[in-house]
PAGU-576807 format. One record per atom (N, C-alpha, C, O, CB): x, y, z. Coordinates in steps of 0.001 Angstrom, whole numbers, plus 500000, padded with zeros to 6 digits. Atoms other than C-alpha are relative to their C-alpha. Glycine has a CB too. Layout:
<recs>
XYZ;...
</recs>
This chain:
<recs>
501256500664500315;495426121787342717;499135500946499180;498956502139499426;499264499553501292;500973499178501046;493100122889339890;498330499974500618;498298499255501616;500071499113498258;501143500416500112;489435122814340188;498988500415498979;498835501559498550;499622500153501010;500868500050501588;487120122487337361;498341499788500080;497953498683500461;500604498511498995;501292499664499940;483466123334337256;499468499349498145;499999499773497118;499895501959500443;500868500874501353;481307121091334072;498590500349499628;497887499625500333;499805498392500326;500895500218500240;478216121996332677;499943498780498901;500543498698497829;499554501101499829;500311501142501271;477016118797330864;498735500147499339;497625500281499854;499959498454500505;501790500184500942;474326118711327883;500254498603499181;501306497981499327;499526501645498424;499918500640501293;474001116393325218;500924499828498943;501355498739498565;499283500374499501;498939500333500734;476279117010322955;501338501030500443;502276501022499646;499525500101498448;499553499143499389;478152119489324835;500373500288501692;499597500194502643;499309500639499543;499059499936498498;480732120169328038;500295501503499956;500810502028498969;501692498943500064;499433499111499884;481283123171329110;501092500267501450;500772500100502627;498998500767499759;498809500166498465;484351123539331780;500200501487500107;499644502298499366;501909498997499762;499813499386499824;485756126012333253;501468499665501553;501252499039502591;498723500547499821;499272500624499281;489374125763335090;500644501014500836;501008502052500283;500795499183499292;499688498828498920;490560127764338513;501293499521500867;501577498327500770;498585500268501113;499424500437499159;493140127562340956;499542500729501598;498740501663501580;501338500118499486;501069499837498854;492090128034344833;500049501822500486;499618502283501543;500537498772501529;499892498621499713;492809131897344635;498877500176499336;498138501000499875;501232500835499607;500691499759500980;490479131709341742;500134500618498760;499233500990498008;499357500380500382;499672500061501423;492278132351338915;499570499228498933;499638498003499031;501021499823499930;500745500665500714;490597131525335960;501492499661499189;502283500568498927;498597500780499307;499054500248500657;493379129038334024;499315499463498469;500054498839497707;500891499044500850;500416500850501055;490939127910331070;499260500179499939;498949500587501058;500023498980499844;501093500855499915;487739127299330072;499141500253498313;499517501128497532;499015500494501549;500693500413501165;485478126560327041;498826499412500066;497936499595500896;500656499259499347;501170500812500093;483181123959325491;500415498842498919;500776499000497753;498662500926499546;499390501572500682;484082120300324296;499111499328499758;498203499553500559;500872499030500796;501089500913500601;481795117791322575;499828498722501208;500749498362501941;500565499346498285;500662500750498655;480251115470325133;500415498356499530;499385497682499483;497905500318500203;499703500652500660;482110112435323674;501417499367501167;502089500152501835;500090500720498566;499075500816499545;484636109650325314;501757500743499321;502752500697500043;499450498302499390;498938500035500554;487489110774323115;500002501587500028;501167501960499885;500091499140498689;499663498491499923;487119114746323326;500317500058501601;500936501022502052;498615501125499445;499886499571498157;487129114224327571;501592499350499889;502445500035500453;498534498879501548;498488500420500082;490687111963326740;501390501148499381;502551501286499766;499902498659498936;498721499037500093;492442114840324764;499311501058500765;499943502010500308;500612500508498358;499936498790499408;491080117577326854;500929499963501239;501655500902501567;498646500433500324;499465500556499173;492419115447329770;501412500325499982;501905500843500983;499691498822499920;498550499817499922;496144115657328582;500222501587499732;501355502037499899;500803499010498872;499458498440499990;495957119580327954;499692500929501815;499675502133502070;498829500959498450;500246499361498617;495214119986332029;501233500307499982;502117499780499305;499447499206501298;498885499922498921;497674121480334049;500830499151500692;501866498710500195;499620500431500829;499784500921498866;498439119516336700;499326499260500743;498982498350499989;500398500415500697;500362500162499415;496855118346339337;498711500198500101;498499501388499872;500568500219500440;501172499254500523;492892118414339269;498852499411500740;499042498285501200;499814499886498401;501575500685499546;489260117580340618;499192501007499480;499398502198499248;499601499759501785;501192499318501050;486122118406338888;499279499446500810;499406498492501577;499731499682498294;501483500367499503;482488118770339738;499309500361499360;499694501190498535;499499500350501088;501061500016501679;479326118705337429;498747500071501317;498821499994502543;500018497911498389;501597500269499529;475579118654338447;499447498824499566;500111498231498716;499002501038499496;500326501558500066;473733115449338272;498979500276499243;498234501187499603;499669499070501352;500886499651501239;471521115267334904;500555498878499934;501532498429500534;500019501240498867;500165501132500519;470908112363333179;501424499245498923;501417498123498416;498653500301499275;498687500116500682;474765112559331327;500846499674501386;502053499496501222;500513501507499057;499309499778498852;475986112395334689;501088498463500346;502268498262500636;498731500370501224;499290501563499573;476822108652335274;501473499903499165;502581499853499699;498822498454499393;498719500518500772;479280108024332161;501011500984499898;501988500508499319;499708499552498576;499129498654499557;481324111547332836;500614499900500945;501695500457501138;499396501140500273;499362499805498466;481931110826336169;500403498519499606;501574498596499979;498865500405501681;499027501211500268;483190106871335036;501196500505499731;502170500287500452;499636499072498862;499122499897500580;485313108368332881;501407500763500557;502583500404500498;499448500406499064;499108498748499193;487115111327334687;500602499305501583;501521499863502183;498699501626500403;499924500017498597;487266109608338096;501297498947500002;502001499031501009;498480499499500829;498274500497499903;490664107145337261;501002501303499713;502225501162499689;500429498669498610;499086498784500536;492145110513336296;499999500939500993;501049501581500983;499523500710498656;500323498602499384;491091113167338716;500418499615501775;500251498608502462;498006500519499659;500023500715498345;492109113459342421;498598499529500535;498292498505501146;500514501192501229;501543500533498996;488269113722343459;499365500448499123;499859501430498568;499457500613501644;501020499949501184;485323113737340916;498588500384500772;498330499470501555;499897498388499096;500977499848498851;482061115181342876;498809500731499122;498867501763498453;500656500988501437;501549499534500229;478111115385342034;499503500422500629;499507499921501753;499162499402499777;500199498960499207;476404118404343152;498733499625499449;498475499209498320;500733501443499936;501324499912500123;472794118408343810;499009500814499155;499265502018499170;499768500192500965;500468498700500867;470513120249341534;499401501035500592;499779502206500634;499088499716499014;500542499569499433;468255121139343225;500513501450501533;499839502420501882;499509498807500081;499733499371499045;470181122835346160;501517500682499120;502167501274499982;500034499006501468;499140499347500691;473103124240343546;499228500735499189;499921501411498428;500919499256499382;500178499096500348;470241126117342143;499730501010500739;499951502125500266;499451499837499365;499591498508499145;469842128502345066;500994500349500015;501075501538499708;499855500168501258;498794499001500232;473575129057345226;500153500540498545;500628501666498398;501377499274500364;499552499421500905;473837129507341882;499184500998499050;499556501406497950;500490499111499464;501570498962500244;470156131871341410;501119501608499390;501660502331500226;498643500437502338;499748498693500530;471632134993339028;499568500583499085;499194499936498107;500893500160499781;500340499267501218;470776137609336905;500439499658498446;499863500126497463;500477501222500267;499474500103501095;472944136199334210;500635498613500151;501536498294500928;500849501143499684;499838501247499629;472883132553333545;500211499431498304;499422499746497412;498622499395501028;499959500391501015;474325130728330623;501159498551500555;501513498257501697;500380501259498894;498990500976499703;476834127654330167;501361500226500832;501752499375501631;500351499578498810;498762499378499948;480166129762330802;499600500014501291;500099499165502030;500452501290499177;500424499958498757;478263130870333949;499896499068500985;499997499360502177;499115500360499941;500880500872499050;477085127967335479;501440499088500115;501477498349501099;498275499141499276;498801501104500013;480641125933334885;501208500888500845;502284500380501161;500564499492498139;499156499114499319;482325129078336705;499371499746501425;500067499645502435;499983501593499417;500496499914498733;479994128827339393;500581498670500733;501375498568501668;498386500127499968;499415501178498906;480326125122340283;501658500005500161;502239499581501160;499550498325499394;498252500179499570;484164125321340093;500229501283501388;500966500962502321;501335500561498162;500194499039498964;483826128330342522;499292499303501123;499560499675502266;499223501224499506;500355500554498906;481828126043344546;500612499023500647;500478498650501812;499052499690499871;499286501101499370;484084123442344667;501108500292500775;501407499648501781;500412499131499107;498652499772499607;487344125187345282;499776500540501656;500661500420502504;500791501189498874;500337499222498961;485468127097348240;499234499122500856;498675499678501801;499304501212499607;500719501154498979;483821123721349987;498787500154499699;498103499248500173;500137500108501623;501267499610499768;480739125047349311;498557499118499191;497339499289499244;500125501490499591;500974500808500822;479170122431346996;499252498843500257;499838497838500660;500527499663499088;500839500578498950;475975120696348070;499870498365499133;498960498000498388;498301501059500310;499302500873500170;477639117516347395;498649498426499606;498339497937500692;501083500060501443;501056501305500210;474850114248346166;501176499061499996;502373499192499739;498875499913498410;499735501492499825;475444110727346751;499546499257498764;498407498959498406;499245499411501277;499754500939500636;477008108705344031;499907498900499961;500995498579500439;500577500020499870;499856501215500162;476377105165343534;500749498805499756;499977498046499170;499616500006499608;498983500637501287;479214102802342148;499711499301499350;498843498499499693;501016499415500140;500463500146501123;479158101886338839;499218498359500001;498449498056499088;501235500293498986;500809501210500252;477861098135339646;498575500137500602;497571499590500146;500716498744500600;501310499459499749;475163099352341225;498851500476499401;497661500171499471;500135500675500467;500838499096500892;474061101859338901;499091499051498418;498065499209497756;501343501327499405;500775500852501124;473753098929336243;498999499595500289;497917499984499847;500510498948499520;501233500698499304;471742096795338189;498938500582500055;497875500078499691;500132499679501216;501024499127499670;469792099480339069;499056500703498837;497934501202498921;500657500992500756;500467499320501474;469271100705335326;499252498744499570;498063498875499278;501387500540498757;500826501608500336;468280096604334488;498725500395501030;497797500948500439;501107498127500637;501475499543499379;465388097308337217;499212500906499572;498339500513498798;500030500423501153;500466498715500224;464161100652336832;499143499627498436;498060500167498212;501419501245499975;500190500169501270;463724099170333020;499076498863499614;498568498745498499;501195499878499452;500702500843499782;461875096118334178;498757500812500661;497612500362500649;500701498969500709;501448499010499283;459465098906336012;499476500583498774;498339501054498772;500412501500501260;500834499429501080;458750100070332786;499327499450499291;498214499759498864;500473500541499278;500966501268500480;457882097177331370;498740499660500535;497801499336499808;500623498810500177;500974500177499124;455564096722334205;498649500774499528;497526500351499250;500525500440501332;500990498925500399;453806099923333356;499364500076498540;498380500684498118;500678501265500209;500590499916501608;453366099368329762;499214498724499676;498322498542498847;501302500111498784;501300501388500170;451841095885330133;498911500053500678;498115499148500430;500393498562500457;501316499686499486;448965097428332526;499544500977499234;498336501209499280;499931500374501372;500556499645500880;448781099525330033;499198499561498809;498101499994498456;500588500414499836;500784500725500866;447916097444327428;498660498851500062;497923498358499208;500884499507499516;501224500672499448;445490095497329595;498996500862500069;497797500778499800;500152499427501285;501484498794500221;443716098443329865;499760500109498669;498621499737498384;500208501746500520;500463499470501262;443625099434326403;499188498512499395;498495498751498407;501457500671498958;500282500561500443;442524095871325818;498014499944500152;497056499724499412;500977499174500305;501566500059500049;439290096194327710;499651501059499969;498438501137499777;499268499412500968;500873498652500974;438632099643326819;499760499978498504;499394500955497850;500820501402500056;500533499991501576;438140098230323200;498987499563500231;497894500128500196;500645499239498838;501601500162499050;435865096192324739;498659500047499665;497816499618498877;499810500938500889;500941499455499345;433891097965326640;499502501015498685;498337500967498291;500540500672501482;500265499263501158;433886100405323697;499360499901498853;498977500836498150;500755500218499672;500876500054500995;432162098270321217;498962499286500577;498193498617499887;500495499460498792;500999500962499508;430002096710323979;500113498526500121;499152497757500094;499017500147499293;499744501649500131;431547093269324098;500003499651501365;500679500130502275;501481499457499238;499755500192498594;430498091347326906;501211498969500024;501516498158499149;498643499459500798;498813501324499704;433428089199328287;500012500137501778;499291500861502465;502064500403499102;499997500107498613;434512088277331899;501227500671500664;502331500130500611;499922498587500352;498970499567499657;436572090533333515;501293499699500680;502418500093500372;499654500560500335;498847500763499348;438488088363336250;501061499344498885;502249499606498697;499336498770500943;499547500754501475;439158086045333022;501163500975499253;502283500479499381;498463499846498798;500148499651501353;440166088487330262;501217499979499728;501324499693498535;499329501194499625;498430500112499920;444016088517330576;500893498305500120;502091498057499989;500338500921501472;499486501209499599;444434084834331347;500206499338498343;499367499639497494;498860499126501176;499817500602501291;445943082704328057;498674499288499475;498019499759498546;501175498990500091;500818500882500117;443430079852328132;498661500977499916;497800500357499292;500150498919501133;501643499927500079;440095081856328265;500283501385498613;499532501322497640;498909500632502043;499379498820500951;441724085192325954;499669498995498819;498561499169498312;501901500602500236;499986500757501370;442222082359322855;498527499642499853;498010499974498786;501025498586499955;501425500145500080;438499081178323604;499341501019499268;498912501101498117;499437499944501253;500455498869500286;437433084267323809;499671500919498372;498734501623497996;500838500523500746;499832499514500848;438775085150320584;499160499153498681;498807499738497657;501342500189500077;500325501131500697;437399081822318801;498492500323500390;497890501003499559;500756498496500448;501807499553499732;433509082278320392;499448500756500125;498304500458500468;499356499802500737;500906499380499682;432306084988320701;499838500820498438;500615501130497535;500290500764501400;500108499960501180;430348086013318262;499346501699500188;498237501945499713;499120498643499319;500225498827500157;430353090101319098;500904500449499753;500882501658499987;499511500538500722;498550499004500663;433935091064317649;499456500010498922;498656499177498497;501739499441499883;499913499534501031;433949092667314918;501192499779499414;502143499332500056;499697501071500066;499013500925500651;436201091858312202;501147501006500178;502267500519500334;499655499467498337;498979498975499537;438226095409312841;500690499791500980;501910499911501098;499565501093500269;499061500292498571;438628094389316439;500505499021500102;501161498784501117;499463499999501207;499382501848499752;439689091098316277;501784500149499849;502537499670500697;499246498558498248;498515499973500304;443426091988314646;500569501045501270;501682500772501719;500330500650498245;499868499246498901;443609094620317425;500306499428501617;501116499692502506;498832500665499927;499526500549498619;443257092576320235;500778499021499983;501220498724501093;499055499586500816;499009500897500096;445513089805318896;501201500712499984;502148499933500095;499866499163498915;499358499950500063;447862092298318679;500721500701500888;501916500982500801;499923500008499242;500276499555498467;447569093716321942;500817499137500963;501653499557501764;498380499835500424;500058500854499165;447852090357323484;501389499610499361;502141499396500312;498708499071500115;498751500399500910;450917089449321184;500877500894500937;501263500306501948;499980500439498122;499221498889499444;452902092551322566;499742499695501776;500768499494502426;499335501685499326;500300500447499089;451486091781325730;501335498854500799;502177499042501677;498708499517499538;499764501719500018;452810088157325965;501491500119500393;502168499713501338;499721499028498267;498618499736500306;455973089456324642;500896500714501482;501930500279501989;499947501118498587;499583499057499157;456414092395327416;500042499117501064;501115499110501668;499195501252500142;499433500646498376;456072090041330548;500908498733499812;501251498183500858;498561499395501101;499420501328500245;457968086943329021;501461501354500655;501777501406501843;499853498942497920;498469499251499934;461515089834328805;499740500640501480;500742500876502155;500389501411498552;499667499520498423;460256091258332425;500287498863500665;501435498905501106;498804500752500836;499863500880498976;460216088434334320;501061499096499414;500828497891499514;498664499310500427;498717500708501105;463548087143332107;501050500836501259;501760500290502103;500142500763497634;498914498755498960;465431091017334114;499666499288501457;500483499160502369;499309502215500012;500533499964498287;463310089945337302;501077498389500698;501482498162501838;497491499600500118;499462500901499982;465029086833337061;501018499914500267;501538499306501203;499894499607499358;498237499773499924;468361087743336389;500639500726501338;501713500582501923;500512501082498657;499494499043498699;468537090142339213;499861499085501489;500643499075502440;498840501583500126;499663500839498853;467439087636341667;501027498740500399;501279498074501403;498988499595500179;498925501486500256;469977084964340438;501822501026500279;502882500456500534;499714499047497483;498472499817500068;473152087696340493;500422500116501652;499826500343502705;500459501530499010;499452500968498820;475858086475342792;500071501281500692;499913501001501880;501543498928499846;499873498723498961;476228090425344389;499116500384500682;499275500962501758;500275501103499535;501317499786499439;472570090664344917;499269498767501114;498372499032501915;499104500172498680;500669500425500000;471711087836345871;499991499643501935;498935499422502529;500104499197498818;500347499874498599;472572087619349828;499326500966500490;498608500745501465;500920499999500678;500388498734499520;471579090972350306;498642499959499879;498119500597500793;500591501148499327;501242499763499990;467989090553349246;499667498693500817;498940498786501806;499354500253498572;500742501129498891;467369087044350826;499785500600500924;498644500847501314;500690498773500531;500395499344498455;468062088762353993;498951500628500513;498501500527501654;500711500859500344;500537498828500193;465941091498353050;498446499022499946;497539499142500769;500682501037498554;501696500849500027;462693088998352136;499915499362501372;498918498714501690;499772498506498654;500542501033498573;462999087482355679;499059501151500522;498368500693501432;501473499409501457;501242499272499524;460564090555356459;498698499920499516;498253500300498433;500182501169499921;501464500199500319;457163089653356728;499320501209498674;499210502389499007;499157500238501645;500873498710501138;455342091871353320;501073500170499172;500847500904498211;499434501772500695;498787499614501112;458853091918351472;500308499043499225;500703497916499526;501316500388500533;499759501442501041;459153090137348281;501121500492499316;501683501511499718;498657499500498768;499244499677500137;461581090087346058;500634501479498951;501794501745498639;500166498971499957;499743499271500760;460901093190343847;500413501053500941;501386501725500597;499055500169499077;499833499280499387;460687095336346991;501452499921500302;502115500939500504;499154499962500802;498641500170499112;464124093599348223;500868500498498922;502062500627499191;500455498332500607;498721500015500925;465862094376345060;500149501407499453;501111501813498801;499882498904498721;499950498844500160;464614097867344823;500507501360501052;500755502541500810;498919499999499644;499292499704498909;465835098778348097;501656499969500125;502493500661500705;499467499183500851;498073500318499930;469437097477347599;500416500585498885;501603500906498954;500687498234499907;499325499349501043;469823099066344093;499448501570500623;500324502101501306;499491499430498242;500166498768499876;468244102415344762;500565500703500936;500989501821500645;498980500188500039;499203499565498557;469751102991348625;501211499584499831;502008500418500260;499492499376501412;498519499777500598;473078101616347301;500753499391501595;500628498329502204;500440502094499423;499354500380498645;475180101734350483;499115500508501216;498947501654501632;501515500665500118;500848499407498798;472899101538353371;500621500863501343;499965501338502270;499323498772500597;499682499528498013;475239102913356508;500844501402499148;501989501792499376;501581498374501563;500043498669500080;475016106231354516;499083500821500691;499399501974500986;499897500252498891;500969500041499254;471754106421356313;500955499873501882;501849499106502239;498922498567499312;499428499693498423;472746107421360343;498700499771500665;498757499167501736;500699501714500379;500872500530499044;469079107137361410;498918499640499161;499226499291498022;499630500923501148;501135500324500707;465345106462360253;499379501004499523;498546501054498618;499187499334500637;500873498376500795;464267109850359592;500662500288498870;500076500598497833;500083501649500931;499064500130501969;466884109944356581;499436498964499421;498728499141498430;501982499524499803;501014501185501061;465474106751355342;498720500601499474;498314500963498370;499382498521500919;501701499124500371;461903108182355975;499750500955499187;498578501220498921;499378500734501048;499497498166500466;462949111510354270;500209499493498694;499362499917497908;501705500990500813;499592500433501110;464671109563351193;498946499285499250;499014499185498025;501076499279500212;500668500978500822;462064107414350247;498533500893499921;497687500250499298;499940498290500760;500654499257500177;459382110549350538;499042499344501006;497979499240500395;499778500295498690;500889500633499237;457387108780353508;499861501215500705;499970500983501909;500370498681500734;500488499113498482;456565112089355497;499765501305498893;499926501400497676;501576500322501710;501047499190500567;454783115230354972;501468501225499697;502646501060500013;498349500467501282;499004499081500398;456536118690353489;499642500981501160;498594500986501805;499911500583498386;499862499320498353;457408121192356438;500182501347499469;501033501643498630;501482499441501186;499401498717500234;457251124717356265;499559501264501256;498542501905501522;499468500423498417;500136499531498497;457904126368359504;500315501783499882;501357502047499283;501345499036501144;499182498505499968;458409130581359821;498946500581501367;497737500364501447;499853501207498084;500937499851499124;457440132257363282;499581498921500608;498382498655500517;499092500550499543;500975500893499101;456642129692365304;499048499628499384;498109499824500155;499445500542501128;500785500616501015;454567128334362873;499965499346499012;500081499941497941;499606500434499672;499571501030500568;454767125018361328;498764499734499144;497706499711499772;500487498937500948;500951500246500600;452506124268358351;500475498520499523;501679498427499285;499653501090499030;499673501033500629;452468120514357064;499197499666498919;498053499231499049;500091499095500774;500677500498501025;451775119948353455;500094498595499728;500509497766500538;500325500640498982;499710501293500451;451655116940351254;501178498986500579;501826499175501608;500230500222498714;498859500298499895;454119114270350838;501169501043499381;500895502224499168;499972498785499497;499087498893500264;457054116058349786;500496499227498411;500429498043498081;501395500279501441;499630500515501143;458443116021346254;501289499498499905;501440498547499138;499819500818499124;498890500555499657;461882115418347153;500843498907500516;501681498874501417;500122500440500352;499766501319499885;462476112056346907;500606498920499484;500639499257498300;499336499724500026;500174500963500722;463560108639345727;498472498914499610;498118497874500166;500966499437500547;501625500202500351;459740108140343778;500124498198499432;499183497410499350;499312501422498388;500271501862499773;461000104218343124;500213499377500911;499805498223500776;500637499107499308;500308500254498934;461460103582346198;498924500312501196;498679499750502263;500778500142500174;501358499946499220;458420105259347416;498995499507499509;497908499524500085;499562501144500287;501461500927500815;456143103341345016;500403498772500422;499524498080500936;499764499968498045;500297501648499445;457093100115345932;499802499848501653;499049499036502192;501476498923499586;500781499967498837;457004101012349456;498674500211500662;498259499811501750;500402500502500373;501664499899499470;453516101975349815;499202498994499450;498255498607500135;499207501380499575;500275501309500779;452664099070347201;500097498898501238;499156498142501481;501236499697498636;499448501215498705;454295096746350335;499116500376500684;498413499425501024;501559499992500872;500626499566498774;452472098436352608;498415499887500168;497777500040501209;500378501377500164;501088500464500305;449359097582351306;499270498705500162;498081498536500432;500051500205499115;500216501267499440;449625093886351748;500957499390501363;500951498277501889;500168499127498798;499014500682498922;452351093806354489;499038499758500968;499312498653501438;501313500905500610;500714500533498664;449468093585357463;499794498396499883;500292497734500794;498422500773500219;500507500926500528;448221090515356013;500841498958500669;500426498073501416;499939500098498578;498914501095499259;451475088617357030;500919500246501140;501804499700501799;500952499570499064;499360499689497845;452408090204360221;498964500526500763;498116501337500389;501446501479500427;500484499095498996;451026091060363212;499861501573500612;498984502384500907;500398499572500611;499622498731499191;452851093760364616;499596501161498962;499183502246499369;501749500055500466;500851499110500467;451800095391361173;499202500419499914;499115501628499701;499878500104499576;501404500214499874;448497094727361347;499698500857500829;499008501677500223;499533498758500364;499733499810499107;448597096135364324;499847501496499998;498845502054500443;501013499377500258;499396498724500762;450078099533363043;498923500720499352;498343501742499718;501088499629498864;500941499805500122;447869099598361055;498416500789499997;497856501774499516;500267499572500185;501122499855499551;444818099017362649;499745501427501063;498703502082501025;499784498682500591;499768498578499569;445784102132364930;499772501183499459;499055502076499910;501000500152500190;500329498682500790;445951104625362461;498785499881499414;498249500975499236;500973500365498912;500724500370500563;443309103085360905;498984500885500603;498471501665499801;499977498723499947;501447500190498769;440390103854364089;500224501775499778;499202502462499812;500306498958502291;500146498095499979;441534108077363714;499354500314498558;499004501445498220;501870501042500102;501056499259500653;439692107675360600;500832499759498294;500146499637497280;499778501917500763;499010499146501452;442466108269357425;500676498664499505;501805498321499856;501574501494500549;499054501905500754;443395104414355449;501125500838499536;502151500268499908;499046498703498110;498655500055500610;446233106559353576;501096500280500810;502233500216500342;500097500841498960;499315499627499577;447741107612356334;500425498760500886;501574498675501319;499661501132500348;499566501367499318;447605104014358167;501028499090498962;502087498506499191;498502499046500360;498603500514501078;449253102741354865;501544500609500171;502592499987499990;499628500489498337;498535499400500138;452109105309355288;500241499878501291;501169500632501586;500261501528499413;499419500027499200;452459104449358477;500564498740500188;501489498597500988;499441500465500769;499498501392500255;452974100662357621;500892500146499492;501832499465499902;499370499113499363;498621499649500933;455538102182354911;500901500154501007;501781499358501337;500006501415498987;498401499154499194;457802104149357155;500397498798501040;501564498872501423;499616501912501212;499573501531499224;457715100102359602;500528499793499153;501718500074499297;499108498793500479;499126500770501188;458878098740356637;501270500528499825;502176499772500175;499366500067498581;499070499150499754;461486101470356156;501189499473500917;502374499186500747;499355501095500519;499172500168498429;462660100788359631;500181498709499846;501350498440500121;499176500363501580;499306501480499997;462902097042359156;500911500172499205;501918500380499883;499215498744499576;499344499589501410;464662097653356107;500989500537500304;501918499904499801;499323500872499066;498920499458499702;467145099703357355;500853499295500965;502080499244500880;499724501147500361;499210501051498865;467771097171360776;500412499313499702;501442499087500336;499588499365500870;499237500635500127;468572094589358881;500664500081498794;501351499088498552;499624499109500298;498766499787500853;470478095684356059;501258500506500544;502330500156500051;499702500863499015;499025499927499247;472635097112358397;500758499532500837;501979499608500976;499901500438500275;499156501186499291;472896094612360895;500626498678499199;501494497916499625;499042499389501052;499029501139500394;473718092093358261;499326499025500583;500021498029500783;501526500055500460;500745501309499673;471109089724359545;499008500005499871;498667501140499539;500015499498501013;500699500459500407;468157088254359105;498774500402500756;499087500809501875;500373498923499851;501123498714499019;464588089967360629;499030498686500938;498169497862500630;498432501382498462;500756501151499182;463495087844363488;499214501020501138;499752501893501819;501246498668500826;501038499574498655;460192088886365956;500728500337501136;501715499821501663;498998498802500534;499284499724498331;460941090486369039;499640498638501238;500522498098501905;499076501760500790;500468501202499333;458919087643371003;501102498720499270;501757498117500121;498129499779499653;499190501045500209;461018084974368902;501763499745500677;502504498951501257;499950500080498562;498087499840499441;464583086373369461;499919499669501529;500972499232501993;500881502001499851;499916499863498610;463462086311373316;500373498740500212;501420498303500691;498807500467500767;500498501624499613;462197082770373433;501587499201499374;502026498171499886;498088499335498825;499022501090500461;465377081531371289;501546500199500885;502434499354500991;500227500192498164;498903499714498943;467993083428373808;499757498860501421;500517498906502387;499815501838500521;
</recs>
């Protein structure tokens, strides 16, 4: 068995090839290209598994290599840069190291997705951007505005029917601003017609689509939350309890204990940050339609701290979220399930 250590860039692979004594049998730098990974492929040895670090090249490297390779494995960055912290760090280096980490067990191994997943998940993520760039442009619409003093009605100013008015009566645009905000609202128009086109599609596909129903039977869960949960967490019964959920989705504070002495900072940066934005987003209106949240809540609420009663509605949610994606059923009240036994 070989093992093969990858730095990936852009236009550039750098490998490096060992056997488990650590004999170095190879190594270089190959163009980051479908057809340079096919002939490098037939000049292996024998027998082989490779491991890379997870960077944004990461997905279509590991498609490609993984019908070919005994085992194909993504190493964390973050925790492959303490092992791999040296005085002397370059490509050659860093593609020696992970193959040294692999051959020796020692590589702090991340969780892959499979590739239908990862699409789906790329169609979302891309519909979140959309999101962000059309509150953007709502803003920029009434910061023109406000900027030349135009009164208008704020609830209003985004809605079709009063926007075209708007544009027709009032007689404080200026003739500069006028092409500005038509073209605002144009782009606008445009950006949520193609989001809610993805938002669409994702709730209509046939792989998704049991998995999130299930997932909306929780009181505060709609369907962006349900669909960002099942693409981003992937296979849920990788998760063993709720404090990994809690932990993954950045719902708890950063820990730094030495001496008998535990300090708790912020949230922690170490996270999945789209799954912690839509969770605290949920968590914002989930009381509203449950009790037992409400509830939750209202508890944390009375010590004084709303953000911390929100994150404590998050990490419920969490926990529903995890019960029934795992059980494979549908989220029924504790009082209901009683009464229907």
């Amino acid at each position: 068995m070989y093992y093969i250590g990858l730095d990936l860039h852009k236009k550039t692979i750098s490998y490096c090839i060992k056997d488990i004594s650590g004999k170095v049998f190879g190594e270089g730098t190959i163009e980051a290209t479908r057809q340079s990974l096919d002939e490098w492929m037939k000049q292996l040895p024998g027998r082989w598994m490779a491991a890379m670090e997870a960077t944004i090249f990461t997905g279509w490297v590991y498609d490609h290599l993984r019908p070919h390779a005994e085992a194909v494995k993504v190493a964390h960055p973050l925790q492959l840069r303490a092992i791999a912290a040296a005085k002397k760090k370059n490509d050659r280096v860093d593609a020696a190291t992970i193959a040294d980490c692999l051959r020796c067990n020692f590589l702090p191994e991340c969780y892959m997705a499979p590739m239908e997943i990862r699409d789906r998940r790329r169609t979302l993520r891309y519909r979140n951007l959309l999101v962000r760039q059309a509150v953007q442009l709502k803003n920029k619409t009434a910061g023109l505005l406000m900027e030349t003093g135009v009164t208008y009605n704020k609830q209003k100013l985004h809605q079709r029917g009063y926007f075209s008015e708007f544009l027709a009566t009032s007689e404080e645009l200026s003739e500069s601003l006028r092409p500005l905000l038509e073209l605002n609202r144009g782009m606008l128009v445009g950006l949520e017609k193609v989001e809610r086109g993805l938002l669409r599609s994702l709730e209509r596909d046939p792989q998704l689509v049991e998995r999130v129903s299930r997932l909306m039977t929780i009181p505060g869960i709609g369907p962006v939350t349900a669909l960002s949960w099942v693409l981003e967490v992937g296979e849920v019964k990788r998760f063993s309890s709720v404090k990994q959920v809690i932990s993954y989705c950045g719902l708890c504070a950063d820990e730094k204990s030495s001496a008998g002495v535990a300090k708790r900072g912020p949230l922690s940066k170490q996270r999945n940050k789209h799954l912690q934005t839509v969770l605290v987003e949920a968590a914002k209106l989930a009381p509203r339609w449950s009790t037992e949240l409400a509830l939750v809540h209202e508890n944390v609420l009375q010590k004084g701290d709303r953000n911390r009663a929100t994150l404590a509605v998050a990490r419920k949610l969490a926990a529903y979220l995890l019960a029934v994606d795992r059980d494979e059923r549908a989220f029924v009240v504790r009082g209901q399930e009683v009464t229907a036994a």
